[in-house]
C-alpha positions as MATLAB code, in Angstrom:
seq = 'XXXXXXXXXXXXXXXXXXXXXXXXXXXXXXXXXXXXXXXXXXXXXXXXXXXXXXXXXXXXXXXXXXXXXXXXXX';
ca = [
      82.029   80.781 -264.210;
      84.560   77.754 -264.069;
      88.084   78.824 -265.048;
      87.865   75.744 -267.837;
      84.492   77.667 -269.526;
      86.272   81.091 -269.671;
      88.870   79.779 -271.338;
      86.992   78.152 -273.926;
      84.738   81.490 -274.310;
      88.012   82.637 -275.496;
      88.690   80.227 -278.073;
      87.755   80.632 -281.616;
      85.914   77.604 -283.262;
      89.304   76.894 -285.409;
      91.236   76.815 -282.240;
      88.390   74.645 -280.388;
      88.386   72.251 -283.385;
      92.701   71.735 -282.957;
      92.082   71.051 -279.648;
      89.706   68.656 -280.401;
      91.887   66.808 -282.777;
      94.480   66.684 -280.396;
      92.049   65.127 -278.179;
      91.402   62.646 -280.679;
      95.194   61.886 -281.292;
      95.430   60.992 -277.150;
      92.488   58.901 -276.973;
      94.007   57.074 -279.951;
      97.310   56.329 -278.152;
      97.664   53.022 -276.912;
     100.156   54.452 -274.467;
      97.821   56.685 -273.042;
      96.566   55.964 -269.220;
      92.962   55.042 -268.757;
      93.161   57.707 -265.703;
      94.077   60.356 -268.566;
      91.702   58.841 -271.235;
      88.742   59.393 -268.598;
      90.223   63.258 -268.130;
      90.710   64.245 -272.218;
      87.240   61.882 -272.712;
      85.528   64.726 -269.960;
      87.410   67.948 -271.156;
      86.513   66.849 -275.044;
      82.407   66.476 -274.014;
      82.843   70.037 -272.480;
      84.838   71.488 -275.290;
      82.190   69.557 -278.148;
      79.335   71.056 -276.071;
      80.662   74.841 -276.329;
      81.291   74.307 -280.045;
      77.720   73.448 -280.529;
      76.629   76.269 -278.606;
      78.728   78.231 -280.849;
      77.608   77.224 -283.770;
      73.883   77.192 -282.571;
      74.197   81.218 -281.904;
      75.757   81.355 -285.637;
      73.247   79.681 -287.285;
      70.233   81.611 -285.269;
      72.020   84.975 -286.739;
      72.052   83.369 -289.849;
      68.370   82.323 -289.442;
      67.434   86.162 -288.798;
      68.484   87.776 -292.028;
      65.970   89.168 -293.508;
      65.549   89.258 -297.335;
      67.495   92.930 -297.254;
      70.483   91.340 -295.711;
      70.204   93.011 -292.902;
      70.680   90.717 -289.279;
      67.556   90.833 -286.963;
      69.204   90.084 -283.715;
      66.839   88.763 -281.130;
];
């Protein structure tokens, strides 16, 4: 596992979604090099894509309740 993807596994989605945001804010910036656009553009697609992974294993456990309330893990 790349040292970039551990990190993130690490990350809450609140912390994820700052860091996105900051992303945002340098992309933004006129005074930002095109070199380091391309870089934040490429770490922001990997970041986005483990948020929606996230978020797809939340709303699978949230698809798996029963009527009881009770979480039917698969």
């Amino acid at each position: 596992m790349e040292k970039d993807q551990r990190e993130q596994k690490e990350q809450t989605l609140e912390e994820a979604f700052v860091r996105l945001d900051q992303m945002l804010e340098k992309l933004s910036d006129r005074d930002t090099a095109l070199e380091e656009s391309f870089q934040v553009y490429a770490e922001g697609t990997k970041l986005l894509k483990y948020c929606n992974e996230k978020l797809d294993k939340v709303e699978k456990k949230m698809l798996m309740l029963s009527e009881e309330g009770e979480l039917n893990e698969f």
